[in-house]
Gaussian input, Z-matrix of N, CA and C with variables (Angstrom, degrees):
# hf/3-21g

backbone

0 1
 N
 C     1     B1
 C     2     B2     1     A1
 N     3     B3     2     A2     1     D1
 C     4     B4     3     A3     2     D2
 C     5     B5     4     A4     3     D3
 N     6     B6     5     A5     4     D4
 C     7     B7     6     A6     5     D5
 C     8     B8     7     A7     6     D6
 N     9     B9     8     A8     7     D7
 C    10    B10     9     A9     8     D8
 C    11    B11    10    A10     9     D9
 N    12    B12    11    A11    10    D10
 C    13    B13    12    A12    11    D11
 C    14    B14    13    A13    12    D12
 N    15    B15    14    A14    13    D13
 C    16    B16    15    A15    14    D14
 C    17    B17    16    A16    15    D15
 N    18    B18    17    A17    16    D16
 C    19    B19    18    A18    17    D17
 C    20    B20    19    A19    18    D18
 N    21    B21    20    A20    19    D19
 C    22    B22    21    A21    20    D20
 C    23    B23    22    A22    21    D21
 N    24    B24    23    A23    22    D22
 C    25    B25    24    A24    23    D23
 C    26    B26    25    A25    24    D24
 N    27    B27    26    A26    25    D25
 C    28    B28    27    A27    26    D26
 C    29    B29    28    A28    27    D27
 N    30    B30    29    A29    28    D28
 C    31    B31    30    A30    29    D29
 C    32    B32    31    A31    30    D30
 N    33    B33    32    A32    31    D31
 C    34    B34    33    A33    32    D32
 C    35    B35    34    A34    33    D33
 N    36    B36    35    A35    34    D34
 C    37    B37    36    A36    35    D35
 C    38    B38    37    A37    36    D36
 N    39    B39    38    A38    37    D37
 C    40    B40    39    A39    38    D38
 C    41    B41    40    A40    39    D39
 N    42    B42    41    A41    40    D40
 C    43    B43    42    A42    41    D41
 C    44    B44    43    A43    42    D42
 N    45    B45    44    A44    43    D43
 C    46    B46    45    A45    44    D44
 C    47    B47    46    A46    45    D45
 N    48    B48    47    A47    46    D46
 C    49    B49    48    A48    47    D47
 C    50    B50    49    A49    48    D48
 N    51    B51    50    A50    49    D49
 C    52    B52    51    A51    50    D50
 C    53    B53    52    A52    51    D51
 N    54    B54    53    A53    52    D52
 C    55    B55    54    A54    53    D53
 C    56    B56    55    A55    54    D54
 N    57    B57    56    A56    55    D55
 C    58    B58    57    A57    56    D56
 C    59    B59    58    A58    57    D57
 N    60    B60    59    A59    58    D58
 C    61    B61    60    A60    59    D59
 C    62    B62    61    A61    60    D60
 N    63    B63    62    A62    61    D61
 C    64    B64    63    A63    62    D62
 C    65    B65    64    A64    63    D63
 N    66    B66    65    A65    64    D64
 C    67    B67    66    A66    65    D65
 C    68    B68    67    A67    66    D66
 N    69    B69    68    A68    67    D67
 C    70    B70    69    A69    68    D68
 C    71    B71    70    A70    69    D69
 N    72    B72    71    A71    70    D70
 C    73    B73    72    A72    71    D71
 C    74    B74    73    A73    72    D72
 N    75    B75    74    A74    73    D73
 C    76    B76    75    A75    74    D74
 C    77    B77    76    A76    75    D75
 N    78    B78    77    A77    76    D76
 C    79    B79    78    A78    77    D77
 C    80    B80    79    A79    78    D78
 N    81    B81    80    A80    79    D79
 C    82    B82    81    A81    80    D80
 C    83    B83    82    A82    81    D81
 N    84    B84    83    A83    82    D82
 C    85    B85    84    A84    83    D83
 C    86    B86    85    A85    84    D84
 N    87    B87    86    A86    85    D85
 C    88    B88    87    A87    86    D86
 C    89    B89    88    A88    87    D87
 N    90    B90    89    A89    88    D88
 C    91    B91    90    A90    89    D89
 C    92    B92    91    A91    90    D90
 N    93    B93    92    A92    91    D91
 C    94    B94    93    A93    92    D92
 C    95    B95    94    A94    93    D93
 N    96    B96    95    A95    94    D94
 C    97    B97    96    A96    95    D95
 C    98    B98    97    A97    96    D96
 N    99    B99    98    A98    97    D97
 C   100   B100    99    A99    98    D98
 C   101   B101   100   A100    99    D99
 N   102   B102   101   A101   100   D100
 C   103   B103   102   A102   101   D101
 C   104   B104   103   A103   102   D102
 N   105   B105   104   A104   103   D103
 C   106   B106   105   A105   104   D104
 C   107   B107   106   A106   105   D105
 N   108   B108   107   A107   106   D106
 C   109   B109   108   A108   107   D107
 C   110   B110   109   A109   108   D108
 N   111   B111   110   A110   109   D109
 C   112   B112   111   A111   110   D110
 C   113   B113   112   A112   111   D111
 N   114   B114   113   A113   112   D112
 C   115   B115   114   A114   113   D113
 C   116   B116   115   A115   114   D114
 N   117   B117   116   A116   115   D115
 C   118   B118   117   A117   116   D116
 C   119   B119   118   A118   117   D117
 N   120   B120   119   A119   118   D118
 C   121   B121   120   A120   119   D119
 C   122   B122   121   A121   120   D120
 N   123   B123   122   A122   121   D121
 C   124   B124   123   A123   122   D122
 C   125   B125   124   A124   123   D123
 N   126   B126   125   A125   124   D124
 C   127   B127   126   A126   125   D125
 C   128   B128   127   A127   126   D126
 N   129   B129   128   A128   127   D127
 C   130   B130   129   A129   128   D128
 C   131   B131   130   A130   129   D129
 N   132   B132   131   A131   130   D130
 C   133   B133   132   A132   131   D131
 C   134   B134   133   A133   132   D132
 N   135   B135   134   A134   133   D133
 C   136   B136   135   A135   134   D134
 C   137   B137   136   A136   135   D135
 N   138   B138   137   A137   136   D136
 C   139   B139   138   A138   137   D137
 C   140   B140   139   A139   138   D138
 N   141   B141   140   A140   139   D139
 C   142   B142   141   A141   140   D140
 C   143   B143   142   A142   141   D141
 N   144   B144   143   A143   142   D142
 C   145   B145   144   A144   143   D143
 C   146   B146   145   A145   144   D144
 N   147   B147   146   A146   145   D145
 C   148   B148   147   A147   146   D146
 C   149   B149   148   A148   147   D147
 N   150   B150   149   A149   148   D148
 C   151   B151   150   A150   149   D149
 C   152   B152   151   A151   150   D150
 N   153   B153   152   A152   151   D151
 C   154   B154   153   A153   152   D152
 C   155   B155   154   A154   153   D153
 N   156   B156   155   A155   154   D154
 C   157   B157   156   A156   155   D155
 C   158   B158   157   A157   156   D156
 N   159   B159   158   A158   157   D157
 C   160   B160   159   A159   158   D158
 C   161   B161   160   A160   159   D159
 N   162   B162   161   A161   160   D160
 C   163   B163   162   A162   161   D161
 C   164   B164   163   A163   162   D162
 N   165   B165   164   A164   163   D163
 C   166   B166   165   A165   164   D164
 C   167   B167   166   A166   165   D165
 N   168   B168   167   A167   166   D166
 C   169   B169   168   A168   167   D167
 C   170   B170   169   A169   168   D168
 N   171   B171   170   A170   169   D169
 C   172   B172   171   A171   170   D170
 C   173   B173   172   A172   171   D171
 N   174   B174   173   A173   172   D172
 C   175   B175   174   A174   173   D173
 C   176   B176   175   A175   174   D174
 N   177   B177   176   A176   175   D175
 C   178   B178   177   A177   176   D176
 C   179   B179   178   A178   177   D177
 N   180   B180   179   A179   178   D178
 C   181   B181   180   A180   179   D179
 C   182   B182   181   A181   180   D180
 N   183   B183   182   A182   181   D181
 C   184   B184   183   A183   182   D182
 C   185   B185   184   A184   183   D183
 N   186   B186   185   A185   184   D184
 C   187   B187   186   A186   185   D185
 C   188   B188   187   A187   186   D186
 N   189   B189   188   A188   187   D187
 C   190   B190   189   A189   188   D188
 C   191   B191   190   A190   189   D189
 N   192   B192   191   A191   190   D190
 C   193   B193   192   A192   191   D191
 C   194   B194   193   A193   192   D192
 N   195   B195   194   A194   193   D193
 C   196   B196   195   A195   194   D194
 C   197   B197   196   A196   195   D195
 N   198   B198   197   A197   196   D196
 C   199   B199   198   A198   197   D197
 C   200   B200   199   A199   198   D198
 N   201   B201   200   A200   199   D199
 C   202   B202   201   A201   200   D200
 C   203   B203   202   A202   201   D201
 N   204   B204   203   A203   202   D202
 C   205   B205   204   A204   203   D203
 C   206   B206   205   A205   204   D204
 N   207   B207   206   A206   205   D205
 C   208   B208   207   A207   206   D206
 C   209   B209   208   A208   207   D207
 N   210   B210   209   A209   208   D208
 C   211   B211   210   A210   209   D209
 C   212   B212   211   A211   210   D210
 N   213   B213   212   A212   211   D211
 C   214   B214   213   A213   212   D212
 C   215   B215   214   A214   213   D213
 N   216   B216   215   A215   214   D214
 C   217   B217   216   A216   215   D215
 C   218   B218   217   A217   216   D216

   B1=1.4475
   B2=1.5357
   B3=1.0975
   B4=1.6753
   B5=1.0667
   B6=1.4023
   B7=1.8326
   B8=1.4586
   B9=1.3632
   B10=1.6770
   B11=1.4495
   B12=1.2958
   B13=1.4201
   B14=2.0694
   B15=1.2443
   B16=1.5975
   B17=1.5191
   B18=1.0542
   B19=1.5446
   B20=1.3291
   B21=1.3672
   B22=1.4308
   B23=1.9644
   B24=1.7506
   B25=1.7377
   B26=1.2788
   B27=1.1950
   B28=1.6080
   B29=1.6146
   B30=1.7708
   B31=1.4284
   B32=1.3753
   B33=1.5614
   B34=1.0496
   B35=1.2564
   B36=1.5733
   B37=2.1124
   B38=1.2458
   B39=1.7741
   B40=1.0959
   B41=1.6716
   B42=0.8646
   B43=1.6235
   B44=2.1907
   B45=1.4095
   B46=1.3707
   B47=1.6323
   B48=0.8480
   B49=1.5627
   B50=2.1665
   B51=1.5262
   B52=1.4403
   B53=1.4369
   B54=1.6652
   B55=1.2487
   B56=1.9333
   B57=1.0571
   B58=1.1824
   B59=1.9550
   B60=1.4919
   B61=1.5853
   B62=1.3046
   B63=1.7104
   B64=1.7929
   B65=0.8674
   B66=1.5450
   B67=1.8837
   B68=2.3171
   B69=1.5637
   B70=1.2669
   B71=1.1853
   B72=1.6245
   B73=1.3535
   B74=1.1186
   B75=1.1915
   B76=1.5947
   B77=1.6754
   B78=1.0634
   B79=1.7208
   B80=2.1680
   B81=1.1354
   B82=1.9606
   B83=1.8886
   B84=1.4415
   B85=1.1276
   B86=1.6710
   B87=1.3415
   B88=1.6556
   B89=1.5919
   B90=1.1690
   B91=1.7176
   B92=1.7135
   B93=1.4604
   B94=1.1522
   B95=1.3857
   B96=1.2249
   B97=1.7637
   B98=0.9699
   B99=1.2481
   B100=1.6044
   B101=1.4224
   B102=1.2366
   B103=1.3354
   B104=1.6201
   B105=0.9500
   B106=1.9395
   B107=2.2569
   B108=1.3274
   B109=1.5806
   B110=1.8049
   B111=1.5014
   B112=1.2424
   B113=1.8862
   B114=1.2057
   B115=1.7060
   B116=1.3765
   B117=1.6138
   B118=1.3443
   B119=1.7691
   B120=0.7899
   B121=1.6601
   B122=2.1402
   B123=1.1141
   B124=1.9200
   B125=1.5265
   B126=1.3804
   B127=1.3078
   B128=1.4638
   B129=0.9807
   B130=1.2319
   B131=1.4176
   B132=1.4279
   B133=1.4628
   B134=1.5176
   B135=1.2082
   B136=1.8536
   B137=1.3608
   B138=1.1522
   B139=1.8293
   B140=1.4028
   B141=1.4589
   B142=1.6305
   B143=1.1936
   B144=1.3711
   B145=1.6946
   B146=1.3187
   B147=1.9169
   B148=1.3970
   B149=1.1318
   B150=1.2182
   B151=1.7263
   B152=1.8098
   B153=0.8696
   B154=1.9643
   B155=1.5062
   B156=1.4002
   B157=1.0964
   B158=2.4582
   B159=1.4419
   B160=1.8816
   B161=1.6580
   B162=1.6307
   B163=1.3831
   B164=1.8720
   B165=1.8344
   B166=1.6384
   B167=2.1528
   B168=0.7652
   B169=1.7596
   B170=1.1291
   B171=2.2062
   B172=1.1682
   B173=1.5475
   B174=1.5343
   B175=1.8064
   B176=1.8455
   B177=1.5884
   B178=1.5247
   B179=1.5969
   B180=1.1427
   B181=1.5629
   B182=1.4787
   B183=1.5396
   B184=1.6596
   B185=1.4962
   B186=1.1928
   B187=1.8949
   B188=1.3691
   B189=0.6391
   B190=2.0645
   B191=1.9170
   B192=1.5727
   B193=2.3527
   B194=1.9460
   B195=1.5510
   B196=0.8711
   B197=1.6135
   B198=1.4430
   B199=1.0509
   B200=1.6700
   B201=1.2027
   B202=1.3225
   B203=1.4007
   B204=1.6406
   B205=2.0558
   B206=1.1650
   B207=1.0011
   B208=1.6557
   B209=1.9713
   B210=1.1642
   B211=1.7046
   B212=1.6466
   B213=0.9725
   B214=1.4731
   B215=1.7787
   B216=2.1001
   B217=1.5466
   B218=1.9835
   A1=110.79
   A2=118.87
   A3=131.34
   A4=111.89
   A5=89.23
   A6=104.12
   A7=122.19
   A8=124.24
   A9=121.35
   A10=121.09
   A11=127.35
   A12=135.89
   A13=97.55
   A14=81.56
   A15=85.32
   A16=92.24
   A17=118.15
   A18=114.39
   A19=130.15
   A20=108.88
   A21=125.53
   A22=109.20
   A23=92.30
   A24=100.77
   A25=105.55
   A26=112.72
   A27=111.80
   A28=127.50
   A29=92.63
   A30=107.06
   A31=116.35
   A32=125.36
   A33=128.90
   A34=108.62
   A35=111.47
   A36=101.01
   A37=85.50
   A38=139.19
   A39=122.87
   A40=114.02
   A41=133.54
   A42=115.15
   A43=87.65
   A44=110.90
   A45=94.35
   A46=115.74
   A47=118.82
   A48=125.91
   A49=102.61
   A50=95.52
   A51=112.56
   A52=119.18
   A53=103.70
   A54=112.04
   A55=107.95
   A56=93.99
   A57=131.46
   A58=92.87
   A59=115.40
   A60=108.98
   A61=76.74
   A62=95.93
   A63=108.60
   A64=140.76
   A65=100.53
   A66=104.80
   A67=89.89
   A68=85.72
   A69=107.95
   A70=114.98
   A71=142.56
   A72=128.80
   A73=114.39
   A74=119.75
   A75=130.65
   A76=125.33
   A77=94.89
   A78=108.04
   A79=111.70
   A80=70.60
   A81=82.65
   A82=98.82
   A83=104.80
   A84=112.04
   A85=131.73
   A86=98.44
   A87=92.73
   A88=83.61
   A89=143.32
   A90=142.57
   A91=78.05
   A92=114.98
   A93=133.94
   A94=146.86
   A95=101.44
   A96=119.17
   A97=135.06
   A98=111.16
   A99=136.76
   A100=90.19
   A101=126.58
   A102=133.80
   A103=128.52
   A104=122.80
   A105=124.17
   A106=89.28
   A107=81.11
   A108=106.04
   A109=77.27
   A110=125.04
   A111=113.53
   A112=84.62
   A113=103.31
   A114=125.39
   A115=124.55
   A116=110.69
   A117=115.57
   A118=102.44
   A119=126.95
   A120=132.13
   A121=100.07
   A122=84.48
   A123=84.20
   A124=88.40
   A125=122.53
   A126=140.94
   A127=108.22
   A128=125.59
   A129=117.98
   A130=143.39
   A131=91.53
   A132=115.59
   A133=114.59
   A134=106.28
   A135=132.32
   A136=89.65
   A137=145.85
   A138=133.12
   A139=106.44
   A140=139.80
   A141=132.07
   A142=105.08
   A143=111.42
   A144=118.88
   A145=113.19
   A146=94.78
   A147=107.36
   A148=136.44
   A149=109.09
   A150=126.10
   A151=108.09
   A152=101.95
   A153=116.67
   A154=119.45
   A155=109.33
   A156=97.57
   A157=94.09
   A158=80.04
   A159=93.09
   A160=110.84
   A161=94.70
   A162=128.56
   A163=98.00
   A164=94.30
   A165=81.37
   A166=59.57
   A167=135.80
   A168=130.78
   A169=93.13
   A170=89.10
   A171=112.65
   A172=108.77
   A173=105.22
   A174=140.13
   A175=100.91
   A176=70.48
   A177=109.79
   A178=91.72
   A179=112.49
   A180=125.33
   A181=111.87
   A182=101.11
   A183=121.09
   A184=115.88
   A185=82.26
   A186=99.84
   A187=108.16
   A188=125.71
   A189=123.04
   A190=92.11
   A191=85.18
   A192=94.21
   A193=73.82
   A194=117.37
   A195=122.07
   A196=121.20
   A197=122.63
   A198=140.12
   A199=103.42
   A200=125.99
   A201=125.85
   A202=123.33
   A203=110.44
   A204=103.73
   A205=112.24
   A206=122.16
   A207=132.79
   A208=97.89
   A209=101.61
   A210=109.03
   A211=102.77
   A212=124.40
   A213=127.54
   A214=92.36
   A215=87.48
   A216=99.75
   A217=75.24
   D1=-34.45
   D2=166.84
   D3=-36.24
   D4=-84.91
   D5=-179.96
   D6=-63.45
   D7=1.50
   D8=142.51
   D9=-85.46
   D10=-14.90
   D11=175.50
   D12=-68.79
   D13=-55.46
   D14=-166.21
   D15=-56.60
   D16=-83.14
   D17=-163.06
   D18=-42.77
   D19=-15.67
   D20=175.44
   D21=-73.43
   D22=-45.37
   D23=164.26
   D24=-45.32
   D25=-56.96
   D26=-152.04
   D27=-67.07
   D28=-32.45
   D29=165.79
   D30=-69.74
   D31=-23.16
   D32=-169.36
   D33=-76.41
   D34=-30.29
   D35=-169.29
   D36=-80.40
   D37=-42.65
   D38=-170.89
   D39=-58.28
   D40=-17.12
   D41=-160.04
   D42=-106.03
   D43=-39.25
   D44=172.56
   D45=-67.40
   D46=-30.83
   D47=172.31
   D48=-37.24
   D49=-54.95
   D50=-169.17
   D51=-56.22
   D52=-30.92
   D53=-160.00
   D54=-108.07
   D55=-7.72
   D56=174.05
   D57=-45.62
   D58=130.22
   D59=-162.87
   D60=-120.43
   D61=136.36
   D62=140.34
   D63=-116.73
   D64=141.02
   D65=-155.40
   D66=-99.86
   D67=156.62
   D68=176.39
   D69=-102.91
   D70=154.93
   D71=132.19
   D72=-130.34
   D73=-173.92
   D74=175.03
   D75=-115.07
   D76=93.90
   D77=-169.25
   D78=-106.24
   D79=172.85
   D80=-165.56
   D81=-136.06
   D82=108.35
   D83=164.23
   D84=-49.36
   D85=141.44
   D86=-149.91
   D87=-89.16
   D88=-12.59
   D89=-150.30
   D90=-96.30
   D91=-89.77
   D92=-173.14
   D93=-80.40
   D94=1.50
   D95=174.89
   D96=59.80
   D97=34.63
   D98=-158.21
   D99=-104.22
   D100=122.89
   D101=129.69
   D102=-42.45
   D103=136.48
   D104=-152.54
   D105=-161.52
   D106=160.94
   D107=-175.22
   D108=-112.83
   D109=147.15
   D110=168.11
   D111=-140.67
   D112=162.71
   D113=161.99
   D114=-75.14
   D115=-38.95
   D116=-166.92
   D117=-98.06
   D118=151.27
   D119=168.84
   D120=-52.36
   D121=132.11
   D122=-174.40
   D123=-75.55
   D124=166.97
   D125=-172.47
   D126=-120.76
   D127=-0.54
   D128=-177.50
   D129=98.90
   D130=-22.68
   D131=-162.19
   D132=-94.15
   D133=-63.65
   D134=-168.02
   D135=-121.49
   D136=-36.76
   D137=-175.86
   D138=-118.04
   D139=109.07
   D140=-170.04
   D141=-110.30
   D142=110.66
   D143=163.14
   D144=-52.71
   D145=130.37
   D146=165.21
   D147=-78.27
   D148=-24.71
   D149=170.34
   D150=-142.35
   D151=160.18
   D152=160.04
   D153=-74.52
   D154=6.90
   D155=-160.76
   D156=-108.22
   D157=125.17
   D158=169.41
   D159=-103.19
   D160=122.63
   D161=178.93
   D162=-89.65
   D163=159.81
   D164=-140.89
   D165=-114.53
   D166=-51.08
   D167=166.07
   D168=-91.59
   D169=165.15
   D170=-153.86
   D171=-85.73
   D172=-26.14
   D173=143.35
   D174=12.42
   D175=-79.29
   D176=-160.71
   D177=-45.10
   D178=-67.25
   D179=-151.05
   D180=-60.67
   D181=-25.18
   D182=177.69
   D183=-60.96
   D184=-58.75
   D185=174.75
   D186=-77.23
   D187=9.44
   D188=-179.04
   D189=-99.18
   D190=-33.53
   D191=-144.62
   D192=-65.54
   D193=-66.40
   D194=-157.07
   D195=-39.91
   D196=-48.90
   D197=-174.01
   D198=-70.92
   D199=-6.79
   D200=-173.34
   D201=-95.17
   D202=114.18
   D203=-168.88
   D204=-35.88
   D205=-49.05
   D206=-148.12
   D207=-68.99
   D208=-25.72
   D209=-163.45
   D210=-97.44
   D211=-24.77
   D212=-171.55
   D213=-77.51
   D214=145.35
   D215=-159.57
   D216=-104.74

């Protein structure tokens, strides 16, 4: 009975791990002024969000950066 408890854990972090969503945004380096797609929520500090808005692909975030004044070279 153990050793189905455990394995049942184990499958379990794996399959939430899977389903597990990543969000995108579109941030602008505060050093270099580069517009960037990032994973993590920018903080404010060293990475500055361009908008509030979280892209659910990275797609998404591409075509958002592009279309954005601030990002065009």
């Amino acid at each position: 009975m153990r050793k189905c408890a455990i394995a049942a854990g184990v499958i379990g972090q794996f399959i939430v791990s899977a389903f597990a969503a990543t969000e995108y945004w579109v941030a602008k380096d505060a050093v270099s002024k580069q517009c960037e797609v990032v994973t993590k929520k920018p903080d404010g500090t060293l990475v500055i969000p361009l908008t509030k808005t979280r892209y659910k692909t990275e797609a998404e975030a591409n075509a958002a950066m592009t279309k954005m004044p601030s990002c065009k070279k």
